[in-house]
N, C-alpha and C positions, 0 to 999 in steps of 0.2 A: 390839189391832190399830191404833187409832186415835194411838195413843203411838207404836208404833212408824212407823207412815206420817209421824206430823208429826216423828218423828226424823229420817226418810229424805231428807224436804223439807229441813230446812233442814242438812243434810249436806251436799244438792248444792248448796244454795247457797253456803258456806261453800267447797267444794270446788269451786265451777263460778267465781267469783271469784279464787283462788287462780289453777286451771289458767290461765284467762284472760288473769292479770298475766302468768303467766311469758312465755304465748305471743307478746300483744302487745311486752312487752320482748324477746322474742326478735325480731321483727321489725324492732328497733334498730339489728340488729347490718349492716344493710346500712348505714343510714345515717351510723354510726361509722366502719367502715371505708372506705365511699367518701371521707369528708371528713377522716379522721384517719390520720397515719404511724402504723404499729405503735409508735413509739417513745411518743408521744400516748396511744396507747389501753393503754398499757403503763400509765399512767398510771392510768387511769382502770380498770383491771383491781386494779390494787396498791393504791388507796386503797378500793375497793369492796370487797376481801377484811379490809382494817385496819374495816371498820366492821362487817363481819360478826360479827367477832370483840368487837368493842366493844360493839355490840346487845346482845352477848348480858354484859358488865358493866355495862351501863348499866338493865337489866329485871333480872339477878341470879333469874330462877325467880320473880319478883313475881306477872306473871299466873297461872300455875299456883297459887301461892301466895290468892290471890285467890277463885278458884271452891275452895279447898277448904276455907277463914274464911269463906267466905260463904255456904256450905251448910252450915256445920254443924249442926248440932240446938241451936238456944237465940240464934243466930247473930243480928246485925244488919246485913242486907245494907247498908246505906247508914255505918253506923260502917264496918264493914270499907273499905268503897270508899277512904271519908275517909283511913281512917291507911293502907291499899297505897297509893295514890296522893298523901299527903303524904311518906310512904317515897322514892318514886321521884324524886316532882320535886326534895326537897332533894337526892339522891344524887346525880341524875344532872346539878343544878346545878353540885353541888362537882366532880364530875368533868369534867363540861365546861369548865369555870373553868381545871381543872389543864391540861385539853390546849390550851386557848387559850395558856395559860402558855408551855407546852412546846412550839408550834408551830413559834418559831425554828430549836431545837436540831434536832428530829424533821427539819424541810423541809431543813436541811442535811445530814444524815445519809443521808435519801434522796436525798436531790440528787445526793452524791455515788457511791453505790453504784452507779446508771444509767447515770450522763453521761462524754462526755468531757472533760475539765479545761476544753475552753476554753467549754462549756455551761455547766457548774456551776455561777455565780453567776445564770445568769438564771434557772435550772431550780430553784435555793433560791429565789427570790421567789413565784415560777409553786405551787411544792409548799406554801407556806407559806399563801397567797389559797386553794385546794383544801383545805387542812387547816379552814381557817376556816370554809369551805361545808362540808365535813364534820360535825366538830364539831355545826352547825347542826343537820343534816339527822337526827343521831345525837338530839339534845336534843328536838326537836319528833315524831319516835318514840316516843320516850319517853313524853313528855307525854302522847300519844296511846294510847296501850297499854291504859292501863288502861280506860280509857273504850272502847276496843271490846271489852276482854274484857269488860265492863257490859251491854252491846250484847249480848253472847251470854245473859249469864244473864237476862236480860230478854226472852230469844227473839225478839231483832228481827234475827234473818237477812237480810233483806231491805235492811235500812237498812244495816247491817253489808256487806252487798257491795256495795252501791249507791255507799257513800263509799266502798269500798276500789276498784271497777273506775271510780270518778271522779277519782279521784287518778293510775287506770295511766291511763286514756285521754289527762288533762291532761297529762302530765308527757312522755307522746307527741306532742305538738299542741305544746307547749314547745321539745322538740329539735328537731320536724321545723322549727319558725317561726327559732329563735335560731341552731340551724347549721346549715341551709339557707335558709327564706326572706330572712332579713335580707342574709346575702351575695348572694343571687343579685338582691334589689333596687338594693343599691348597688353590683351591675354590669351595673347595667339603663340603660336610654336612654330609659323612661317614664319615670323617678324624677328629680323636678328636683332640680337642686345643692342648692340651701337646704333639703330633707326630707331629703339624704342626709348633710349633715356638721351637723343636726339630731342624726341616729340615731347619728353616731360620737360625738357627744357623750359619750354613755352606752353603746355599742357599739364593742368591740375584734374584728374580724373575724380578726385574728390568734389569737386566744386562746380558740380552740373549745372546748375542755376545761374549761374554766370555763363554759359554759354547760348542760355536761352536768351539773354537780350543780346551778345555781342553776336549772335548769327543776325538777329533785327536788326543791328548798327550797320554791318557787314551788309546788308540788301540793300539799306537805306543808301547808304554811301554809294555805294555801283549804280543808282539813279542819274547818278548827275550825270554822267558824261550822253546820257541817253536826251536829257532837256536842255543840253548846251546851247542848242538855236534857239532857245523856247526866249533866253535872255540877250539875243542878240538886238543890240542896242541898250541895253538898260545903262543905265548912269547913274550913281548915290544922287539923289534932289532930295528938296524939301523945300514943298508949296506951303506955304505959313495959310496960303487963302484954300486951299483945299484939305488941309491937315485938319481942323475942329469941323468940320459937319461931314468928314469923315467917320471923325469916330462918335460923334449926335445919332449917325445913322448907324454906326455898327452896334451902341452898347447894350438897344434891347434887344438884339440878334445875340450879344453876348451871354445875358440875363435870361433869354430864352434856352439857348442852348444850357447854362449850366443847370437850372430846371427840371429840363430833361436828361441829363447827366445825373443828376439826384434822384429821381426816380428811376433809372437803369444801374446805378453804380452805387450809391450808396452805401446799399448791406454790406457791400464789399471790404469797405472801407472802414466803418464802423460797428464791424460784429467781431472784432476782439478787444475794442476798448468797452462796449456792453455787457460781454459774455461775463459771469461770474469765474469767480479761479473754481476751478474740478468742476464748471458743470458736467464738463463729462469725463467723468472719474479713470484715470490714467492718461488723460491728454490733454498738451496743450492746447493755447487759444488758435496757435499756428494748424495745428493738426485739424482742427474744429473748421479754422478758414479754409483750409485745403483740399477738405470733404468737400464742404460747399460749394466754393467754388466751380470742383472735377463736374459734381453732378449737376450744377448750375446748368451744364456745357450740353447736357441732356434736352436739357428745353431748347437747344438750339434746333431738332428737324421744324420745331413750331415758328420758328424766327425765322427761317429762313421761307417757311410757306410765306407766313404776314411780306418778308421783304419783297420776296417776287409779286406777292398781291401789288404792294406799292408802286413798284416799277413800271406795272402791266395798268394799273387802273387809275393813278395820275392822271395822264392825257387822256386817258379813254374817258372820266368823269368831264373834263374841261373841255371837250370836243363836242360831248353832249350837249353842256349846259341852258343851251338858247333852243334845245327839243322841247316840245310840247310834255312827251311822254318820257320825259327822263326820271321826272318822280317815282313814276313806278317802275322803271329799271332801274333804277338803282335799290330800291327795295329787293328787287329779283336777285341784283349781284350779292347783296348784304346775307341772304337767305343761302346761296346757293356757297360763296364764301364762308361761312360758317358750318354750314353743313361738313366741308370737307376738314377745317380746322376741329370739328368734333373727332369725325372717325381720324385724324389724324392723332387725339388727344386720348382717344380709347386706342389704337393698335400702338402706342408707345405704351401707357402707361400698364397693360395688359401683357406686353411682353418684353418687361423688365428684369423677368429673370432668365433671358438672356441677353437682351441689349447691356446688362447691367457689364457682361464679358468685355465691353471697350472700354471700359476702367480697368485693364489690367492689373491694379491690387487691389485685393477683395478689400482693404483697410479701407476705401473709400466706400465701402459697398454701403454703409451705417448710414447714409445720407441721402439713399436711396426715396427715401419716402419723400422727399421734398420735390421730388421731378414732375407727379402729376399735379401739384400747387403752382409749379412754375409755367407748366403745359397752358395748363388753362388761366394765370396770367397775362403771356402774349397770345392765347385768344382773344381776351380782350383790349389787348393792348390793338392789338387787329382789327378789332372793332369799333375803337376809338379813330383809327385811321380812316377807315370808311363813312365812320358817323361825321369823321371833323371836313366833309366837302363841304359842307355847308356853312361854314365861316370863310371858306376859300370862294365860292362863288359868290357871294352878296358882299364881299370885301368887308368880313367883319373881322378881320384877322386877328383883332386885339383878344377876343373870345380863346385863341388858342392859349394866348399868353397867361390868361385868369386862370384857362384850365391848369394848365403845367404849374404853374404857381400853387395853386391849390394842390395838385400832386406832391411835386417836393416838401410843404411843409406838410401831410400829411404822412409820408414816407418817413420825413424826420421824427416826427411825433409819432409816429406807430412802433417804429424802429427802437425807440427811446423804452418805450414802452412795454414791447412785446420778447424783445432780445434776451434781457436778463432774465423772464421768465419759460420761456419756451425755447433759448436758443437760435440759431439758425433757423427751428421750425418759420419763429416768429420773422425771421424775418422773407422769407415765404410766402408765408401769409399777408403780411402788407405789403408788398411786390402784387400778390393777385389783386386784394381788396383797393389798394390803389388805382390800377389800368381798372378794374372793376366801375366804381366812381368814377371814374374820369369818363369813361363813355357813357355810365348814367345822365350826368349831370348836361356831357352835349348831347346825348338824343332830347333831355327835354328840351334844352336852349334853343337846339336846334330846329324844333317842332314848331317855332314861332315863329323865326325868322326863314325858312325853307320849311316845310311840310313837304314829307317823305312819309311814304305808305307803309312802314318798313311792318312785317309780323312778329311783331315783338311777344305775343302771347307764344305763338308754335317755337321761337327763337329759344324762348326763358322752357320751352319745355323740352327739346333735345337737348339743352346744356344739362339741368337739371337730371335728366333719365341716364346721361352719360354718366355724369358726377355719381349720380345711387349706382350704376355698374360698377363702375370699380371701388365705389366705398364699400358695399355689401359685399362684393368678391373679397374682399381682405377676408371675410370671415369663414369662408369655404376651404376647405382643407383637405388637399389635394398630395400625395404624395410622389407622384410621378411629375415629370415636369411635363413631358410629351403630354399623357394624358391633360395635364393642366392649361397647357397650352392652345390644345385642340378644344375645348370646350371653351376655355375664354375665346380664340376665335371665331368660335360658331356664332357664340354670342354677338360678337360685331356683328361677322355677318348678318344674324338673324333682323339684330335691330337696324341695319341700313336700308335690309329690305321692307322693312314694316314702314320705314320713312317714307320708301320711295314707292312704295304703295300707294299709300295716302296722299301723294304729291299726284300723282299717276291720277287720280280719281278725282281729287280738286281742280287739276286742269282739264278734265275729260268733261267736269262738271260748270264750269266757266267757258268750254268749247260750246255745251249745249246751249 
């Protein structure tokens, strides 16, 4: 009992760090949009998604790779650390090296897919300085990596989120000071001449965008000196006899992960080499990403419900597992989980005309419509997590990997597909219908090899009832927002209670 409580502890730590980042970064998004054109944050959406994807060639499955050479029986946790982490740093040296290289060719490429002709050449310099702070930001990750998965197997939780929510708080205290405090000083009338063309010395109040990755370099960097004993003893090696079934074991951790990077990042990436020129008539494809992106950042109260699920129902599934009556608790969690991701999925999507307010420019407001597509995306995408225990306890794991595979190349193919016609809608839309399939296809796989009682009829019919409330609400026309507001409300209300009614009277009726 004692094992599993100090597991529970540093779970939530682990996980209460985690939820933490996102949320604080989620609070970003007013201060981006107030100070940034969608064309700007277009930016800073499409280099964010090119790192995601890089993260995960520049670690290659190392960490993983790492706690599973470093547990093994006969193992030496401090060799191991040595050659994963001389691994990493030469790799992700020579790779960073190559994209320094390549920055010119890349920032023109991009430059030009965005801009209009007569932007283009400043938009190449602008993307090229960004690629550089990238790059950066991507190598001192790296660097870092192994040394908090260190951190874990040393069971210092504690220290472990302490650097990591020191790093979210800083890197907040950074943007909020470099694109806003600095401008709104040198257009201040306390601020004498000579302190303010002081700070232009070193300060471009035009070139916001650039302070949003060097505040991220700026946090990353003030890490180190917090993990300095984390590397105490490490020495440059290289095991020639543990280097190849290191990386045997890491590459389909690699192949998985980017996978799953292609189904979460993607659209990002490729919704302004698809978009046509003028689909939407007065704006760039930057402008187009930027929208996106902003309102992307909406479906995050949903992300962050699934992630805490994750957290909390991990061990709490695998603890189960050897119960009798886990089948039908976990049908009960799947039920009862869902439930709240609906009413979480109608009180966004129902009052969006005012949540729409934390996009501070209404410019972004045009992309509004894509929030409850994404909403009820990481529903399912939630869904797929809870449905995928069942390859994790019968040790079919390879089942995850088919699925995600089948994702990504249906993301790609929809994406291909849907974009140049529908825009960003489209890509929305295979974002949902993606997580959609993907937990179709494991609840049936899964129905074979674990049998879960799950209520798939009453499931498919509160998604389904939610979905007609606010399709059919578009068509009701309401001039008052208050008023508008309190009647869509009522409406959840109404329907939560008709739920729990009937829930009320099922189990009153399984009591008898």
């Amino acid at each position: 009992m004692s094992i599993l409580k100090k597991l529970a502890g540093q779970t939530a730590l682990y996980g209460l760090s985690s939820m933490i980042g996102r949320a604080i970064n989620f609070l970003l998004v007013p201060v981006y949009t107030s100070l940034l054109l969608p064309a700007e944050y277009g930016i800073v959406t499409e280099l964010y998604a090119y790192a995601a994807f890089f993260n995960i060639l520049y670690l290659y499955g190392m960490e993983t790779t790492y706690f599973r050479f470093a547990n093994k029986e006969g193992s030496q946790e401090p060799h191991i650390f040595n050659q994963v982490n001389t691994q990493v740093l030469f790799s992700s040296s020579i790779l960073s090296v190559l994209l320094l290289l390549l920055a010119s060719p890349v920032s023109s490429y991009l430059a030009s897919q965005g801009n209009s002709p007569l932007l283009i050449e400043a938009s190449r310099q602008s993307y090229k300085e960004y690629i550089y702070y990238v790059v950066l930001i991507l190598f001192t990750d790296a660097a870092l990596a192994i040394a908090f998965a260190r951190l874990r197997i040393m069971n210092k939780a504690f220290l472990f989120a302490a650097v990591k929510l020191m790093n979210i708080f800083l890197t907040v205290l950074l943007n909020v000071i470099l694109l806003w405090g600095l401008p709104m000083a040198l257009a201040s009338t306390w601020l004498s001449q000579d302190s303010k063309e002081f700070i232009l010395r070193f300060y471009d109040p035009k070139d916001l965008v650039s302070y949003i990755f060097i505040s991220n370099l700026i946090a990353n960097v003030l890490q180190f000196p917090f993990l300095i004993k984390t590397f105490k003893g490490y020495k440059i090696i290289w095991d020639k006899v543990l280097y190849k079934p290191m990386l045997v074991y890491a590459m389909p951790l690699m192949i998985m992960g980017l996978a799953g990077m292609i189904n979460e990042m993607l659209d990002r990436l490729i919704l302004k080499e698809l978009l046509p020129d003028d689909f939407y008539p007065g704006s760039t494809k930057l402008h187009a990403l930027g929208v996106y992106g902003a309102c992307y950042k909406l479906s995050m109260f949903m992300t962050l419900a699934v992630q805490a699920f994750r957290y909390a129902a991990e061990p709490f599934f695998f603890s189960r597992a050897s119960d009798k009556s886990s089948p039908q608790l976990f049908a009960d969690v799947m039920k009862w989980f869902v439930l709240v991701c609906i009413l979480l999925f109608l009180i966004v999507s129902l009052n969006l005309d005012w949540i729409k307010y934390f996009l501070r420019n209404p410019a972004y407001w045009e992309g509004l419509s894509i929030v409850p597509i994404l909403l009820m995306a990481n529903l399912f995408l939630g869904v797929y997590y809870n449905l995928a225990i069942w390859f994790k306890l019968t040790d079919k794991t390879y089942w995850g990997i088919y699925i995600s595979l089948f994702g990504a190349l249906f993301t790609i193919a929809g994406n291909i597909l849907l974009i140049p016609l529908i825009g960003y809608m489209g890509a929305a839309w295979v974002t949902c219908l993606c997580y959609g399939l993907m937990a179709f296809i494991s609840l049936q796989i899964g129905q074979k090899y674990y049998p879960i009682p799950y209520q798939t009829g009453k499931i498919v019919l509160w998604i389904g009832s939610a979905i007609a409330i606010v399709y059919l609400l578009q068509f009701l026309v309401i001039g008052q927002m208050a008023v508008k507001l309190l009647i869509y409300n009522a409406l959840i209300l109404i329907w939560l209670v008709l739920v729990l009614v009937s829930e009320k009277r099922i189990i009153r009726s399984k009591a008898k």
